[in-house]
TORKOL-4160 file (C-alpha; in steps of 0.2 Angstrom, whole numbers, padded with zeros to 4 digits, m for minus):
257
<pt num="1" X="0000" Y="0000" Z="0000"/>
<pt num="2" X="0006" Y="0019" Z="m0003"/>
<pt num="3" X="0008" Y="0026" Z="0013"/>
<pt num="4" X="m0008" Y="0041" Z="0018"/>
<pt num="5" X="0003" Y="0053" Z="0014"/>
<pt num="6" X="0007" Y="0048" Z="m0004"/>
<pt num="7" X="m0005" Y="0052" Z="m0020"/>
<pt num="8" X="m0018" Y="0040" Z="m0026"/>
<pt num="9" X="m0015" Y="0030" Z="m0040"/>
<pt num="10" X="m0024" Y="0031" Z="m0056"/>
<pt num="11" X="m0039" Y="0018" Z="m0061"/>
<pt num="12" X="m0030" Y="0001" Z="m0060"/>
<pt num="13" X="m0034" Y="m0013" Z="m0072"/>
<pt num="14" X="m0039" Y="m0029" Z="m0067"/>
<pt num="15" X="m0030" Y="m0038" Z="m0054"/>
<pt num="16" X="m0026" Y="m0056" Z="m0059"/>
<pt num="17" X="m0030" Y="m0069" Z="m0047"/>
<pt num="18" X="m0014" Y="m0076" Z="m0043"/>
<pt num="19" X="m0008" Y="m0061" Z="m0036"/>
<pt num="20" X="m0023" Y="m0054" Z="m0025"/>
<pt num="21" X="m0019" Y="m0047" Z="m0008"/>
<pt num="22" X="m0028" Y="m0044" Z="0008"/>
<pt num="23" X="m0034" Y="m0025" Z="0006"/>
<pt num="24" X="m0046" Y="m0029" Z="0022"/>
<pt num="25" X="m0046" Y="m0039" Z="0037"/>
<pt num="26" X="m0057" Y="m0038" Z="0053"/>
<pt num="27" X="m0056" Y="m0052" Z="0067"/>
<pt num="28" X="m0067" Y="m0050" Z="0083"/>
<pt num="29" X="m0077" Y="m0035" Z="0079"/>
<pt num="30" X="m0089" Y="m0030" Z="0094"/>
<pt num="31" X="m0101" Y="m0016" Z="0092"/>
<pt num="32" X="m0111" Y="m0010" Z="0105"/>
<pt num="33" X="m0123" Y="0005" Z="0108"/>
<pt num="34" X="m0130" Y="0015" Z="0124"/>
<pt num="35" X="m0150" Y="0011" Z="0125"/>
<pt num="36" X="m0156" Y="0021" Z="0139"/>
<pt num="37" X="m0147" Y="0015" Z="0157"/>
<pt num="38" X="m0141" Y="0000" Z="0146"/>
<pt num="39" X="m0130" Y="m0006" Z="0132"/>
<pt num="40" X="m0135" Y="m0015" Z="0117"/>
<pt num="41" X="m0122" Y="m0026" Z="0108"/>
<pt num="42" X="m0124" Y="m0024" Z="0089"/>
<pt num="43" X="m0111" Y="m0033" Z="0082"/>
<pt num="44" X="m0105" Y="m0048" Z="0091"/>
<pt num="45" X="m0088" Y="m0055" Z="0087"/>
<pt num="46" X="m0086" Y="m0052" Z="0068"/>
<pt num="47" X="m0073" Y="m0061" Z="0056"/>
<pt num="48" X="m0071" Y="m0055" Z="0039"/>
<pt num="49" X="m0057" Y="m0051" Z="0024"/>
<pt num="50" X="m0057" Y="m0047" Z="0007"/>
<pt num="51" X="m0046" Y="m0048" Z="m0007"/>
<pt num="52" X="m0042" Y="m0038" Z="m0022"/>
<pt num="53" X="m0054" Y="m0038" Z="m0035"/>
<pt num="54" X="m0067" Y="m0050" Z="m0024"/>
<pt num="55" X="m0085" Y="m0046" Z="m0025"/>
<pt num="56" X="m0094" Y="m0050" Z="m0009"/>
<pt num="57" X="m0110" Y="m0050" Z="m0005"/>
<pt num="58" X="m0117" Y="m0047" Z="0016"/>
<pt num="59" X="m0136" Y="m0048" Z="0016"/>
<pt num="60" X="m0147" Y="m0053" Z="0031"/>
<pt num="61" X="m0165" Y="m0049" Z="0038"/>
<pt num="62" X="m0166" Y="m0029" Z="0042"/>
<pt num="63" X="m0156" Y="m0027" Z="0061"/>
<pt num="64" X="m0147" Y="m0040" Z="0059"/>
<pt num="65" X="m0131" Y="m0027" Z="0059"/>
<pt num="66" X="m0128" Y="m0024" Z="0043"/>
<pt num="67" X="m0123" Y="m0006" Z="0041"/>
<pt num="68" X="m0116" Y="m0005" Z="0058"/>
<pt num="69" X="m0106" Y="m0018" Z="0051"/>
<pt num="70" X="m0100" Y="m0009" Z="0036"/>
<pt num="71" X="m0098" Y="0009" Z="0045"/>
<pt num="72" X="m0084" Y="m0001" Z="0056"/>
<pt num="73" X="m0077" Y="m0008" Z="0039"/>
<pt num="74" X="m0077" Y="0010" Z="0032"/>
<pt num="75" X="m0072" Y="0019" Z="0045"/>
<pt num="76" X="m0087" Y="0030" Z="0050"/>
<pt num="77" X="m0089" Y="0021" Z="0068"/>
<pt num="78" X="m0075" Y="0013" Z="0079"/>
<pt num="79" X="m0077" Y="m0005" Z="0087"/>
<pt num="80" X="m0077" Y="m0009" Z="0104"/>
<pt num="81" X="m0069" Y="m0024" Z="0101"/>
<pt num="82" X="m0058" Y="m0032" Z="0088"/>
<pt num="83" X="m0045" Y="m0027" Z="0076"/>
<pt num="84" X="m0046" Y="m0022" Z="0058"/>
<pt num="85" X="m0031" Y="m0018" Z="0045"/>
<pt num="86" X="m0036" Y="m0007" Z="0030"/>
<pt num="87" X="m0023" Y="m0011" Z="0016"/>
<pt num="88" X="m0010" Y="m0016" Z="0029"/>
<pt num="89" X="m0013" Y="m0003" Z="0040"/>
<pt num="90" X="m0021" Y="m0003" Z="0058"/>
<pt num="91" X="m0031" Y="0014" Z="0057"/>
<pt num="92" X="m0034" Y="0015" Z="0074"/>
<pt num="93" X="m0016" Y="0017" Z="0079"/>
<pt num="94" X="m0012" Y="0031" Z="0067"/>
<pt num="95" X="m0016" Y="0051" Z="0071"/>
<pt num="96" X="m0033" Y="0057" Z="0065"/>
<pt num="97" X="m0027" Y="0066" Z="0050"/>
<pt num="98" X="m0021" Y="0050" Z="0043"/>
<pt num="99" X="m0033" Y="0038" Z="0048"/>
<pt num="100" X="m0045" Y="0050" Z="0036"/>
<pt num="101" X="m0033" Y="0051" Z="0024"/>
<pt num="102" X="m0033" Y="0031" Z="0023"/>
<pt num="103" X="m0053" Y="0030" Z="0021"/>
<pt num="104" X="m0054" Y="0045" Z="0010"/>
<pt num="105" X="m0040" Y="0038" Z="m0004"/>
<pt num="106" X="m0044" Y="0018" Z="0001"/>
<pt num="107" X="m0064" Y="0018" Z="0003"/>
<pt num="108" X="m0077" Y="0023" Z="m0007"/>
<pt num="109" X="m0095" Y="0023" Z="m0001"/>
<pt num="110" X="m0111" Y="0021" Z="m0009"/>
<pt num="111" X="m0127" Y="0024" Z="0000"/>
<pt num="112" X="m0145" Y="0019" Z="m0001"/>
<pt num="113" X="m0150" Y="0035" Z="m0001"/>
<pt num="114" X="m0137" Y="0045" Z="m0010"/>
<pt num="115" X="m0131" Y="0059" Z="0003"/>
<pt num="116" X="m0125" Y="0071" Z="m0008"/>
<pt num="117" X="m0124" Y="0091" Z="m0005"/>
<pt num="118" X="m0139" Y="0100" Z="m0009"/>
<pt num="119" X="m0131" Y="0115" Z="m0013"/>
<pt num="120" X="m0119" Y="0106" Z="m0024"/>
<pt num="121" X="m0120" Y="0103" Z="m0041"/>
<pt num="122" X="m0116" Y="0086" Z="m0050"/>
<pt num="123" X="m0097" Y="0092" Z="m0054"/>
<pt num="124" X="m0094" Y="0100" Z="m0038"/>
<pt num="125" X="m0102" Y="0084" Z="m0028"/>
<pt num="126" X="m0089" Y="0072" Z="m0037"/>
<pt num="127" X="m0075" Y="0084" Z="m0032"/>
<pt num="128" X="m0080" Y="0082" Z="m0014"/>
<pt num="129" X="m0068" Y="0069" Z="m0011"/>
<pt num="130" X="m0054" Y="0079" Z="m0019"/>
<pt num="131" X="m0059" Y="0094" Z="m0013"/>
<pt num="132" X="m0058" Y="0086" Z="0005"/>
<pt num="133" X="m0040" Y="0080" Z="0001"/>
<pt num="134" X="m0030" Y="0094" Z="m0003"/>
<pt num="135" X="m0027" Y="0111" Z="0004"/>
<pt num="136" X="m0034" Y="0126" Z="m0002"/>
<pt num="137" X="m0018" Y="0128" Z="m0012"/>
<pt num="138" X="m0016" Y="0113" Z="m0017"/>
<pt num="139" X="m0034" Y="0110" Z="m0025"/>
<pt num="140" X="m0033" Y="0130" Z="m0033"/>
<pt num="141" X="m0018" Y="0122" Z="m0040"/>
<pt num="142" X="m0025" Y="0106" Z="m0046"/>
<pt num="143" X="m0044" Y="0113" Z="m0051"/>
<pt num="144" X="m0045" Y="0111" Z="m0068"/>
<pt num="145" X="m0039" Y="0095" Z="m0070"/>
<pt num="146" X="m0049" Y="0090" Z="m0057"/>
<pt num="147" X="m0064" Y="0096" Z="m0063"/>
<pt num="148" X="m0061" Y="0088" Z="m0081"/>
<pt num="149" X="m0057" Y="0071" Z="m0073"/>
<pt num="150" X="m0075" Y="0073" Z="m0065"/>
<pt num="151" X="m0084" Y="0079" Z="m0080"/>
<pt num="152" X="m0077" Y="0065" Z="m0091"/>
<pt num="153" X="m0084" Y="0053" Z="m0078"/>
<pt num="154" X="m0101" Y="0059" Z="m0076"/>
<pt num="155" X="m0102" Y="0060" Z="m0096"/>
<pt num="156" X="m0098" Y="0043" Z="m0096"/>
<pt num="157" X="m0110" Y="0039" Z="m0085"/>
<pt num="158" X="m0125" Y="0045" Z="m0096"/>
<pt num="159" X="m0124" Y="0064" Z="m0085"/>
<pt num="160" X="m0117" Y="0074" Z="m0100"/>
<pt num="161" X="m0133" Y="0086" Z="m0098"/>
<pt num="162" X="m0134" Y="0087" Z="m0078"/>
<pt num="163" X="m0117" Y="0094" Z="m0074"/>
<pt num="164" X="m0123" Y="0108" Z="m0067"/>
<pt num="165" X="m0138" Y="0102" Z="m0059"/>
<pt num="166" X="m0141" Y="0100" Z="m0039"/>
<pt num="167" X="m0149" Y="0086" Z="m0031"/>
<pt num="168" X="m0163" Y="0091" Z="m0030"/>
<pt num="169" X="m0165" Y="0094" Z="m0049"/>
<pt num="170" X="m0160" Y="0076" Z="m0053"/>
<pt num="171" X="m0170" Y="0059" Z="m0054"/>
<pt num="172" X="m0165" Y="0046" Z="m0040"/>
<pt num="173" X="m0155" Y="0036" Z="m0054"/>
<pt num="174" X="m0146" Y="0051" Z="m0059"/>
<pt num="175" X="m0141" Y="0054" Z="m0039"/>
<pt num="176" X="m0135" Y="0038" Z="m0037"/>
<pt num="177" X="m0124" Y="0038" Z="m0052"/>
<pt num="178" X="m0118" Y="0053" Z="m0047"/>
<pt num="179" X="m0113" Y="0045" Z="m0029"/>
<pt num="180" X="m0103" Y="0033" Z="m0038"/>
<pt num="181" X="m0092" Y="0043" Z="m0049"/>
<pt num="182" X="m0091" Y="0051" Z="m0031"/>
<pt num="183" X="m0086" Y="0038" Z="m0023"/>
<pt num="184" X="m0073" Y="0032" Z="m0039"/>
<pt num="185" X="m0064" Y="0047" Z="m0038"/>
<pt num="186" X="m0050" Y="0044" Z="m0029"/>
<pt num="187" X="m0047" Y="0027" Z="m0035"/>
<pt num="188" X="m0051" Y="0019" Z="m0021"/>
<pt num="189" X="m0045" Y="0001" Z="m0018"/>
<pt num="190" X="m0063" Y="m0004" Z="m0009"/>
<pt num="191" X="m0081" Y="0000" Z="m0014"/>
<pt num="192" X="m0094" Y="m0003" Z="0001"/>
<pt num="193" X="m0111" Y="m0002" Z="m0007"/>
<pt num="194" X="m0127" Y="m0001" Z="0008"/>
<pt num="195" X="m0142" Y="m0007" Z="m0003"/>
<pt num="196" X="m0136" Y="0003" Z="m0019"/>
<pt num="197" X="m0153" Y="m0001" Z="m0029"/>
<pt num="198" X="m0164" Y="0000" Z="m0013"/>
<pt num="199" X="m0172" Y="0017" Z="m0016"/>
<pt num="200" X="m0175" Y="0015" Z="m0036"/>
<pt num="201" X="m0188" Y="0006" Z="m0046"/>
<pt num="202" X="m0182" Y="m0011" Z="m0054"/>
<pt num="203" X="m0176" Y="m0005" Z="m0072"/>
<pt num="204" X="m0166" Y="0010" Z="m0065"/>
<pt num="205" X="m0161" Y="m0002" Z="m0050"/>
<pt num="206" X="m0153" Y="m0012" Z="m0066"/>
<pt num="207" X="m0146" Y="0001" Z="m0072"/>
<pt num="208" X="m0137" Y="0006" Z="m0059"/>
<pt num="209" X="m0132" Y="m0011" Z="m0055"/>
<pt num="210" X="m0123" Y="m0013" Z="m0071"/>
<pt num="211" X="m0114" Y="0003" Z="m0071"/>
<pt num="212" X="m0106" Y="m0002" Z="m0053"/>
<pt num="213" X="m0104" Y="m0019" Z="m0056"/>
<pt num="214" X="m0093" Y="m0014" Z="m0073"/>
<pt num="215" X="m0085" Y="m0001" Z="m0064"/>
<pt num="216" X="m0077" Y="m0013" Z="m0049"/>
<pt num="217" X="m0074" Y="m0027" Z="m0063"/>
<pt num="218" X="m0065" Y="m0014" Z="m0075"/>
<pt num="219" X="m0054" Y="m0006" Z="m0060"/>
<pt num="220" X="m0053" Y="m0023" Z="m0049"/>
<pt num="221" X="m0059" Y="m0016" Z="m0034"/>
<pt num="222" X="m0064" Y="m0026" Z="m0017"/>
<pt num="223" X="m0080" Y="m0025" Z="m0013"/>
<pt num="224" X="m0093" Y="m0027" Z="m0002"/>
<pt num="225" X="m0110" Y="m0026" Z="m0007"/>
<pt num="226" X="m0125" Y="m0026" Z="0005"/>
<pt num="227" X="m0142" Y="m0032" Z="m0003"/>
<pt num="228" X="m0160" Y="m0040" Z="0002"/>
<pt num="229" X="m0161" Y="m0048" Z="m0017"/>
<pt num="230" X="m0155" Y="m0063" Z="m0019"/>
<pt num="231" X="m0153" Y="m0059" Z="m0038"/>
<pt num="232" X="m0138" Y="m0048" Z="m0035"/>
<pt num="233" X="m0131" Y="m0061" Z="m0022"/>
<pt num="234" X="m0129" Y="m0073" Z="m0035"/>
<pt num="235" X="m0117" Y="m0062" Z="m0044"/>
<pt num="236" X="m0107" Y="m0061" Z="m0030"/>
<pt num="237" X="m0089" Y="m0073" Z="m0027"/>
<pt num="238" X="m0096" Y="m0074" Z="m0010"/>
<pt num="239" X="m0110" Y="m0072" Z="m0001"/>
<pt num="240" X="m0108" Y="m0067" Z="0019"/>
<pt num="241" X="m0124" Y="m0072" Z="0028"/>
<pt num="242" X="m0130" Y="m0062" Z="0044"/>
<pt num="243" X="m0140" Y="m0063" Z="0057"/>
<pt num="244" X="m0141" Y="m0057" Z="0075"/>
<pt num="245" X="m0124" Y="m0047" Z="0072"/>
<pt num="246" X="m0117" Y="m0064" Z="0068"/>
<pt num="247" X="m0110" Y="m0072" Z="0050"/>
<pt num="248" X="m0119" Y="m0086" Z="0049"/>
<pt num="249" X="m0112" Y="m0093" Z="0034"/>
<pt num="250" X="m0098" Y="m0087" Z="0021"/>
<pt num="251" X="m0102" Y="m0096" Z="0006"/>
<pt num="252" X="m0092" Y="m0098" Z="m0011"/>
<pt num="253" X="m0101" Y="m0094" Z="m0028"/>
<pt num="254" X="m0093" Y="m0103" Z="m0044"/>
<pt num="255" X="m0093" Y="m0085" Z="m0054"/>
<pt num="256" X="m0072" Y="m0081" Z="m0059"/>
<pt num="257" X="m0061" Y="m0067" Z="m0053"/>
């Protein structure tokens, strides 16, 4: 891994199978949340790892632990218990600065429901990540290129005529595939995706769907996707099964890296 200091990389090719890595590892996870005078365990003592280029699907009845599980993955929320290595690196032993360094240039997210900028456009909700990573000067410096980088992205993703559009202006599909050229900006070696098609109807669901399946095939990136449809599990390498903030099961699928 580059160290959280060092620029991202651009858009790698596929990584062949022989020579996948470990970009993820997690033993022992416990999460835990105050209720009142008492404290609800979440998570209870999760194992799990994931390689480059893999394709993993997590799904499970709703509470079962699912996001919790994937904010402690990404970063957002710190287990009680357990240990986890980002690309080789223990985030919780290194300063703030870094650790957000490491999830902003190694993670991307994708979200259910979007969570872009409302006072953003398109362009300027892609360069968020960017933005985010660079000092004032550096991003003046780097604007222009930056901002072509992201315009080339969201034209190839069918956005050509929304560039300049907020939110608010744009259809649920169009938000989401703005959230992914978001969350591809910065080359990140994993993509967690939190019920990607769960807020569209079924044919912009697949359109979707097929725009960040090719984009994770085409750039080899480790993901994990979490889904109720068992259509999309099945295009998954493996499929995670939880329940009662517990993997129940990890099971192989015959589909190739």
């Amino acid at each position: 891994m580059s160290s959280p200091g060092t620029r991202p990389a651009q858009p790698k090719e596929r990584v062949a199978a022989k020579s996948r890595a470990r970009v993820l590892e997690a033993s022992g996870i416990r999460r835990a949340f105050s209720v009142g005078d008492r404290s609800l365990e979440i998570l209870h003592g999760i194992d799990v790892d994931l390689s480059e280029g893999e394709r993993v699907a997590l799904v499970g009845a709703s509470g079962a632990g699912k996001s919790t599980l994937l904010h402690v993955l990404g970063l957002l929320d710190r287990p009680d218990e357990g240990a986890l290595r980002i690309a080789g690196v223990d985030p919780w032993r290194v300063p703030v600065t870094d650790r957000a360094r490491l999830r902003n240039r190694e993670i991307g997210f994708v979200f259910q429901f979007y969570h872009l900028l409302p006072e953003l456009d398109a362009v300027e909700n892609t360069l968020l990540p960017a933005m985010i990573d660079r000092s004032t000067w550096g991003y003046l410096s780097e604007r222009r290129a930056l901002r072509e980088r992201a315009v080339a992205a969201l034209e190839r993703f069918g956005l050509g005529e929304r560039l300049k559009h907020r939110p608010a202006q744009l259809s649920g599909g169009e938000r989401q595939r703005v959230a992914i050229a978001r969350a591809l900006f910065q080359d990140p070696r994993i993509l967690l995706a939190d019920e990607p098609t769960g807020n569209l109807d079924t044919a912009t669901g697949e359109t979707v769907l097929e725009l960040l399946l090719g984009e994770q095939e085409r750039r080899g990136l480790a993901m994990i996707l979490v889904t109720h449809d068992s259509r999309l599990s099945a295009l998954c390498q493996r499929v995670l099964t939880m329940e009662d903030g517990v993997i129940q099961a990890d099971s192989a699928h015959p589909i190739p890296l």
